[in-house]
C-alpha positions, 0 to 999 in steps of 0.5 A: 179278796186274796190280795187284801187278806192274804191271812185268809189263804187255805184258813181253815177254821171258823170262825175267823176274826181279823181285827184291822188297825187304823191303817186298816191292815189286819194288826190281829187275828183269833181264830176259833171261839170258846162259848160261855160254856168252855168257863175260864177260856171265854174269860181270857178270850174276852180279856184278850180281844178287849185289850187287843182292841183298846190298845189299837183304839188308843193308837 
């Protein structure tokens, strides 16, 4: 796994996101979650994993 996701070294959060491009390397990561409950922050995760995926999509 070290070899395929060397950004998984000594990560120590949880959870951990890797989203992967179409050339299948990891184009970016978002460690951590923010509930409904944390307000503005769960907005402006979901406003910025939503774009980082459209954009990768539309590649």
């Amino acid at each position: 796994m070290h070899e395929r996701l060397p950004q998984a070294v000594n990560l120590n959060t949880w959870p951990a996101t890797f989203i992967p491009g179409r050339d299948g390397l990891v184009r970016s990561t978002h460690a951590g979650f923010a509930g409904r409950a944390t307000g503005e922050l769960h907005g402006e995760m979901v406003t910025e994993i939503t774009h980082t995926v459209e954009k990768l999509l539309a590649e």
